[in-house]
C-alpha positions as CSV (number, residue, x, y, z in Angstrom):
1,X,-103.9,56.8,-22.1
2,X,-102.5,53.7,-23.6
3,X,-99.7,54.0,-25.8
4,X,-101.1,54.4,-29.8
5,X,-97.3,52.6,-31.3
6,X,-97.6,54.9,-34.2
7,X,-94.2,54.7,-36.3
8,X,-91.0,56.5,-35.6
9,X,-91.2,57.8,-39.5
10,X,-93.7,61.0,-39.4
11,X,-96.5,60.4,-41.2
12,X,-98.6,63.1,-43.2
13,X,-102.7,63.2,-42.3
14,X,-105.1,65.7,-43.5
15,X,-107.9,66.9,-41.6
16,X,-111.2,68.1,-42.4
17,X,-113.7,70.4,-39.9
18,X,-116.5,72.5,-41.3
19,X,-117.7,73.2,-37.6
20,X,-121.5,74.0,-36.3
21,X,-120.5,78.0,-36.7
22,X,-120.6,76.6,-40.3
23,X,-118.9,79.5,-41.7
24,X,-116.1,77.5,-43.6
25,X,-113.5,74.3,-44.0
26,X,-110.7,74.1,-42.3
27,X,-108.0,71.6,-43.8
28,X,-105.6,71.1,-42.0
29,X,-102.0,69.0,-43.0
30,X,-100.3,67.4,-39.9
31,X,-97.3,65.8,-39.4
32,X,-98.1,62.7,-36.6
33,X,-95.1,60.7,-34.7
34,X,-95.3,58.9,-31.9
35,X,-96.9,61.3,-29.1
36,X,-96.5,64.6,-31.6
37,X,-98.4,66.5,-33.9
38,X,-97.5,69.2,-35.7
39,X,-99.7,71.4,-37.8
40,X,-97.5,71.6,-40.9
41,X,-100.5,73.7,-42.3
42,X,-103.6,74.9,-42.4
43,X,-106.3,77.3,-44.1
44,X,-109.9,77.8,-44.0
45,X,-112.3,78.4,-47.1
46,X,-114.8,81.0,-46.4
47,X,-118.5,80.0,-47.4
48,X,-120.5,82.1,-49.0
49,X,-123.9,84.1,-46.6
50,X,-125.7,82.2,-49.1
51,X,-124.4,78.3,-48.0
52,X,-124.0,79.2,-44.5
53,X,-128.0,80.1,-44.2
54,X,-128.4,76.7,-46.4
55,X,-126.2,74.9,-43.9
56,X,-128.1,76.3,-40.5
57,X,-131.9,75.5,-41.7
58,X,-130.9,72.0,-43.0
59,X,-132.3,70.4,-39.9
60,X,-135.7,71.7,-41.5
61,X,-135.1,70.6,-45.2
62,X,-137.0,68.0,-46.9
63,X,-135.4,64.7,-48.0
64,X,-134.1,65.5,-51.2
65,X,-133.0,68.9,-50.3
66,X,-131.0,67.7,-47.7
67,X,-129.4,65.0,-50.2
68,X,-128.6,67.5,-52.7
69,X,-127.1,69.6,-49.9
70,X,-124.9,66.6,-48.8
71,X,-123.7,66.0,-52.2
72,X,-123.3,70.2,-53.0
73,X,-120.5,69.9,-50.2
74,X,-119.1,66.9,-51.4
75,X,-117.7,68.7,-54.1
76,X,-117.2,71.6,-52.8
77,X,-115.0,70.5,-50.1
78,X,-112.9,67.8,-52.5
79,X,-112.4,71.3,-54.7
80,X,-111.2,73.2,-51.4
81,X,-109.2,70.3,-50.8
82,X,-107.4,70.1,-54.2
83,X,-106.6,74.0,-53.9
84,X,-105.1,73.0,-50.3
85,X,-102.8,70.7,-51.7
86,X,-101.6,73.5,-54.8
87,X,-101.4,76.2,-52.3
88,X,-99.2,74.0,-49.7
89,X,-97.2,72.4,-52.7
90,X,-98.0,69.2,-51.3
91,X,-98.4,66.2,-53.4
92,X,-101.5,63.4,-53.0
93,X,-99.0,61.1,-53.1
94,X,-97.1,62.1,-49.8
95,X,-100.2,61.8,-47.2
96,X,-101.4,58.3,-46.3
97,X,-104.9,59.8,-45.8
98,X,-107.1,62.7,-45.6
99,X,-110.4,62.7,-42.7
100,X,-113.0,64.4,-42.9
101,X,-115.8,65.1,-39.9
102,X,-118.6,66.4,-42.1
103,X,-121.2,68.7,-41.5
104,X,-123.1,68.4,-38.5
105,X,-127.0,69.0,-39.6
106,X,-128.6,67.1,-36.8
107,X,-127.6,65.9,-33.1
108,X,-129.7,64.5,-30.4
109,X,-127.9,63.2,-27.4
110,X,-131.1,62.3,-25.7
111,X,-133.9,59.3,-25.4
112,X,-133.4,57.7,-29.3
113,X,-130.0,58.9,-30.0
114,X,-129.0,59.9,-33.8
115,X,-127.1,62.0,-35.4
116,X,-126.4,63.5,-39.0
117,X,-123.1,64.6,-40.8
118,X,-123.3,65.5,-44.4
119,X,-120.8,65.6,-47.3
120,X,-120.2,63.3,-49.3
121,X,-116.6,62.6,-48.9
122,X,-116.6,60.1,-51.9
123,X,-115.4,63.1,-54.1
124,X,-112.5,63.9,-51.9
125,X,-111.3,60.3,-52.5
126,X,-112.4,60.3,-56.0
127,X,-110.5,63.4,-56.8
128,X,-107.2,62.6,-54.8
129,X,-106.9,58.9,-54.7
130,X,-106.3,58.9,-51.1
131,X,-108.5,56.7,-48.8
132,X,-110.8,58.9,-46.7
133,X,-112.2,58.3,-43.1
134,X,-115.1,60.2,-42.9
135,X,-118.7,59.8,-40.8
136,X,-117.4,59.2,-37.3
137,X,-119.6,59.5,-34.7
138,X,-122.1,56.9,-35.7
139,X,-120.1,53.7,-34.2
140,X,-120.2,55.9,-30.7
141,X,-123.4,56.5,-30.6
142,X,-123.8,52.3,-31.4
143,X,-122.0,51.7,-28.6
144,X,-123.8,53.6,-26.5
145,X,-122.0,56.8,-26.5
146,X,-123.9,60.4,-27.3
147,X,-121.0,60.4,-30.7
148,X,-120.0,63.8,-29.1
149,X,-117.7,64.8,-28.2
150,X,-115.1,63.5,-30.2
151,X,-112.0,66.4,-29.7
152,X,-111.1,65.0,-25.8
153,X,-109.1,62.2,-27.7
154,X,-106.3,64.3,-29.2
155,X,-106.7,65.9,-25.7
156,X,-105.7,63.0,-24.2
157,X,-103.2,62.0,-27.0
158,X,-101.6,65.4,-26.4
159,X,-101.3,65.9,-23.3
160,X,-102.1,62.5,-21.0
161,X,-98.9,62.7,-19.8
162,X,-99.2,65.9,-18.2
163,X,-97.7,65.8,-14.6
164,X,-100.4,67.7,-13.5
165,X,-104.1,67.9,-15.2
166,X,-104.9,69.8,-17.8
167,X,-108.7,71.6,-18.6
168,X,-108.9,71.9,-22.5
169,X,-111.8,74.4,-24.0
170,X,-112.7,74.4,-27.3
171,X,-114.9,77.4,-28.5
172,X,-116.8,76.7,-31.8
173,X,-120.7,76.8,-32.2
174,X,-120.9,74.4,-29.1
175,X,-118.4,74.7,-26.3
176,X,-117.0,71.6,-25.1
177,X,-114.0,70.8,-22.5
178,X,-111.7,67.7,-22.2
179,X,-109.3,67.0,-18.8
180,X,-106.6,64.9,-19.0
181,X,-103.2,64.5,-17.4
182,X,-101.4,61.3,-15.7
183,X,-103.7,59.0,-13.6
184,X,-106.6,60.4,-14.8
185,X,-108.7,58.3,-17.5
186,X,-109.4,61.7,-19.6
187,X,-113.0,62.6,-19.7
188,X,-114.8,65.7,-21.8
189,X,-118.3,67.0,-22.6
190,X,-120.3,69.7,-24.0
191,X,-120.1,73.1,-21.3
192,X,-123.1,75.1,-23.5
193,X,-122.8,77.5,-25.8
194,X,-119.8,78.9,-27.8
195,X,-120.0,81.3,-30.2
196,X,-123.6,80.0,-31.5
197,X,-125.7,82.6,-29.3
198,X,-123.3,85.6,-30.1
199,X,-122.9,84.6,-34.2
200,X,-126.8,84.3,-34.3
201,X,-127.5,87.8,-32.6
202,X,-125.2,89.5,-34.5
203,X,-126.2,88.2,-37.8
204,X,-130.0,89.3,-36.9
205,X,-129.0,92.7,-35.6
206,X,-127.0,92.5,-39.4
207,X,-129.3,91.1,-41.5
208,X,-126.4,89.2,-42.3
209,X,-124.0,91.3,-43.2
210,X,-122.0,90.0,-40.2
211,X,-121.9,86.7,-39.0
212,X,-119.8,87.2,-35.8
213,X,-118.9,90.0,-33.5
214,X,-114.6,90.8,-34.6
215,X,-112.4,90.7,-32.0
216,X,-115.8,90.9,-29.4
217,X,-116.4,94.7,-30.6
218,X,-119.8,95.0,-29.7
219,X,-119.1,92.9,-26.7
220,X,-116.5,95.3,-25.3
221,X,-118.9,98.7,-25.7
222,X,-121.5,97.5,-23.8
223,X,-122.4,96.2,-19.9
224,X,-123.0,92.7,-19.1
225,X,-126.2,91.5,-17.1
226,X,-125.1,89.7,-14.5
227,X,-128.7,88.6,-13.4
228,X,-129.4,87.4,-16.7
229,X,-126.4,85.5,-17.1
230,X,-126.7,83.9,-13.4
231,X,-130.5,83.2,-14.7
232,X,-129.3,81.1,-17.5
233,X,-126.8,79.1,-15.7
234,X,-130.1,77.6,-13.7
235,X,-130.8,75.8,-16.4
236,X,-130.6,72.2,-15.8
237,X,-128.2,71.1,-18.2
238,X,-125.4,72.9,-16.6
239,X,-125.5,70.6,-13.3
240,X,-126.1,67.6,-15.2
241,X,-123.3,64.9,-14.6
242,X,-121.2,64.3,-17.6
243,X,-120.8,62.8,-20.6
244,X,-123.7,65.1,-21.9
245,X,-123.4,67.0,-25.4
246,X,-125.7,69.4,-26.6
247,X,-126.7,70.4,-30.7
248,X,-126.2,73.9,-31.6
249,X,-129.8,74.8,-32.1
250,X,-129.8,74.0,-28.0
251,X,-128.6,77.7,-28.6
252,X,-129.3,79.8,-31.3
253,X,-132.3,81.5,-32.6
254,X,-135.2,80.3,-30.8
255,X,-132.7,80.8,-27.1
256,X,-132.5,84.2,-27.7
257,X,-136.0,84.8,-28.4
258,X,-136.9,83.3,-25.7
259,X,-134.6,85.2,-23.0
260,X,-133.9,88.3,-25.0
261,X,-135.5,90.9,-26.3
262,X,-135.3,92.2,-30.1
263,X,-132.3,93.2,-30.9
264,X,-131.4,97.1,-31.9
265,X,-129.1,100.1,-32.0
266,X,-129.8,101.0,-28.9
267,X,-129.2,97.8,-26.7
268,X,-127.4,95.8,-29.3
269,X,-124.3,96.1,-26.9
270,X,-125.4,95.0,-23.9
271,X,-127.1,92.3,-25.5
272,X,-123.0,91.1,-26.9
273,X,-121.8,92.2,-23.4
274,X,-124.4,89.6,-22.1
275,X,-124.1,86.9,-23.8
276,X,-120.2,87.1,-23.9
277,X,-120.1,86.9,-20.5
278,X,-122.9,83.6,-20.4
279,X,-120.7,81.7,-22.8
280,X,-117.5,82.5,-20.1
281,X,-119.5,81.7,-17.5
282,X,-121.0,78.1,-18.3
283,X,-117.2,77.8,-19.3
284,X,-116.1,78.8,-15.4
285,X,-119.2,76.6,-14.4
286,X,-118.1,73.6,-16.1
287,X,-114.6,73.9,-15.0
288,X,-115.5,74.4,-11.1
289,X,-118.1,71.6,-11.2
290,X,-116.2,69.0,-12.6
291,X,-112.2,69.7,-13.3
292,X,-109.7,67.3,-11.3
293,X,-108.7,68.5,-8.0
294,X,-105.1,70.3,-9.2
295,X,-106.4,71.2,-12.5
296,X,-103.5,74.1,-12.7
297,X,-104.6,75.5,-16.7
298,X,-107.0,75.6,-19.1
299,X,-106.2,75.8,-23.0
300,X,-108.5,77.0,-25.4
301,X,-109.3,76.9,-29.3
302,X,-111.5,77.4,-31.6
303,X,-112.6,80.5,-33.3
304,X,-113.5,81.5,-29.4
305,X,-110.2,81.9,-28.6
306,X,-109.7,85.1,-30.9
307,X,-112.2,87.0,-29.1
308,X,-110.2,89.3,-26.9
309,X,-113.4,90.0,-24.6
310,X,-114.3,86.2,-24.3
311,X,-110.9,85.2,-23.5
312,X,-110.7,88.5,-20.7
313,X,-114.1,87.1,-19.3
314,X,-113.0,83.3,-19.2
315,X,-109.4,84.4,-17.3
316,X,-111.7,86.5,-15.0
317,X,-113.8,84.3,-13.9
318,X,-111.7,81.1,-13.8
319,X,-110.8,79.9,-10.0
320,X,-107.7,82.0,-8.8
321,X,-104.5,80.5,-9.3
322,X,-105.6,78.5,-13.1
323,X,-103.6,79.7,-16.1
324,X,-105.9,80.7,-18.9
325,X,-103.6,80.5,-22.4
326,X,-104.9,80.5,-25.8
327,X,-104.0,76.6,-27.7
328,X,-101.4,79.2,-29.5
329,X,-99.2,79.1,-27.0
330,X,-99.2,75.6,-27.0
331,X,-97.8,75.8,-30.5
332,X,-101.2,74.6,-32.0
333,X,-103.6,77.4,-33.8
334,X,-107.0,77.7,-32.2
335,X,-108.4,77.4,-35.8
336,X,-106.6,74.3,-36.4
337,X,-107.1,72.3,-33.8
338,X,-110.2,70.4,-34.7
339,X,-109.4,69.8,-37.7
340,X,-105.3,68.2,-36.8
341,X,-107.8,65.9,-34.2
342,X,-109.3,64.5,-37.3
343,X,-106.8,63.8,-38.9
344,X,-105.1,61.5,-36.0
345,X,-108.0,60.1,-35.5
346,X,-108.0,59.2,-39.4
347,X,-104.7,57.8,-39.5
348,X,-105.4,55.3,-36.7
349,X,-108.9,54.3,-38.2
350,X,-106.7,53.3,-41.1
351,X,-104.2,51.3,-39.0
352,X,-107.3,49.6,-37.1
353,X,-106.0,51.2,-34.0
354,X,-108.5,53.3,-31.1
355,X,-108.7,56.8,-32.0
356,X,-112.0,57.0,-29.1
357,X,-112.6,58.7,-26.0
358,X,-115.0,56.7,-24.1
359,X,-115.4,59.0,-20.4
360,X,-116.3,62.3,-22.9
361,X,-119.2,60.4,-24.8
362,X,-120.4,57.8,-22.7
363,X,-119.8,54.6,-24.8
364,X,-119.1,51.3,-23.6
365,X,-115.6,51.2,-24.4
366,X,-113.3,52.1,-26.9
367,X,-114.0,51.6,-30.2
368,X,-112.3,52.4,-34.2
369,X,-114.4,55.5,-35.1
370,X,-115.0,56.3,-38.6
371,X,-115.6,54.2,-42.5
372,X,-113.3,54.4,-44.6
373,X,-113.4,55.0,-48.4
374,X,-110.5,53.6,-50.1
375,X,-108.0,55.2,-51.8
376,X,-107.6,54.9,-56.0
377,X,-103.9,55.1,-56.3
């Protein structure tokens, strides 16, 4: 990775992620010189059932429902943002900007590429006086990238001087993985699922009432299918040459109809077991198809990495020899880590500097993601 210059003064960036698990914003405040960030702080607001249901079927709304919906967490988000600030004791006049990814409602990699984030981030900026970067995948996709993923960046920021390569796993609603190290142009894409198939079974089997299995409690009481899960891993995308990225309704609801059966007390286990051990398994898959020869670790974040049975399942079935280590150890919180690549990539779209990843989307070089919305102050 080239050199980013950024100035020996630490500089203060806030991040934005509401991820496709869309069950809350994380904000995160970083602290970025030279090579380094550091995750001053971070929190993330909770949604309520009642938005997160809003936010998964809003790839079937109408026009104006899906504008009012973009606008709904527009100010939801600046209000979430101005408690961040009071809570942290930070003041708007310390950060140089805040970025914000949005909402993903809509992504197709494929044939006419598009892709749709939502909230308006005009009332962050409004409310703040801060310049916002917000809305940047669409200059990828213009350039002929897929706009995902976007994460491998800080991956390569991080850690492109690695001695030896480095396999980095993010676990949202989507799985992807980046690789980067010294010598190696860093590269990422989509593996397949992440916690989409096991947050959407658990909220059926709920009615709600749960929107993800704690700690993989379900997952750890029952007994994986290891036909099924071999079964699924035939599925074409999984061979497919990278970049490739995926939208999360590639695994949700209409997946598990499909290769499950209904859900219930009595198989409701097994079912977790199962599709715990799919999500590790494309995870292994990706890794032994397409990680640099001497690839010695692979880090993980995202809310996947605080599922004890998903992590025992990864470090299982990982080549022997390959360090599996949760993105805490690294001295970043799995929860926070999407969010801190925002806001680097923020701060350089403000300083017209690259803040792209070319190899983990596909585009045509590298680019300045992201439009800005100036600041008031």
């Amino acid at each position: 990775m080239n050199e980013i210059n950024l100035p020996e003064k630490p500089v203060l960036s806030v991040g934005l992620m509401s991820g496709t698990s869309a069950d809350g914003l994380t904000i995160a405040l970083c602290e970025i010189k030279d090579r380094r960030i550091i995750t001053k702080a971070f929190r993330t607001y909770d949604y309520s059932q009642n938005l997160r249901e809003k936010i998964i079927s809003a790839k079937d709304m109408r026009a104006s429902e899906l504008s009012e919906l973009n606008f709904e967490l527009g100010r939801l988000w600046a209000g979430m943002t101005e408690c961040f600030f009071k809570e942290t004791g930070l003041s708007y006049k310390d950060v140089e900007c805040i970025a914000s990814h949005g909402q993903t409602v809509w992504h197709e990699p494929n044939g006419l590429r598009h892709t749709l984030q939502i909230g308006e981030a005009s009332f962050i900026s409004e409310l703040t006086g801060i310049p916002v970067i917000c809305d940047f995948r669409p200059r990828d996709i213009a350039a002929g990238g897929e706009g995902a993923p976007l994460v491998p960046f800080l991956d390569d920021f991080l850690y492109g001087n690695s001695e030896l390569p480095v396999a980095l796993q993010n676990i949202g609603g989507i799985g992807n993985i980046a690789f980067a190290g010294k010598g190696i142009d860093a590269y990422g894409f989509d593996t397949g699922p992440g916690n989409s198939l096991m947050d959407t079974a658990i909220s059926i089997y709920t009615n709600g009432r749960q929107g993800y299995d704690k700690d993989g409690y379900y997952a750890s009481h029952g007994k994986a299918d290891m036909r099924k899960v071999e079964s699924l891993l035939k599925s074409e995308y999984f061979s497919r040459k990278p970049p490739k990225s995926l939208d999360r309704s590639s695994f949700a609801i209409d997946f598990l109809k499909k290769n499950f059966q209904a859900m219930s007390e009595k198989n409701i286990c097994n079912v977790m077991a199962t599709l715990n051990m799919f999500t590790a398994a494309a995870i292994a898959d990706a890794f032994r198809r397409f990680a640099p020869k001497n690839t010695y670790k692979i880090i993980v974040s995202g809310g996947g990495a605080l599922n004890k049975v998903l992590m025992k399942n990864i470090r299982d079935l990982m080549p022997s020899g390959v360090k599996t280590v949760s993105s805490e150890a690294e001295g970043m919180h799995p929860l926070a880590k999407e969010a801190a690549c925002f806001a680097l990539m923020g701060l350089l779209a403000i300083r017209g500097k690259i803040n792209h990843c070319p190899n983990a989307t596909g585009a045509s070089g590298k680019r300045i993601l992201g439009k800005i919305i100036p600041g008031m102050r």
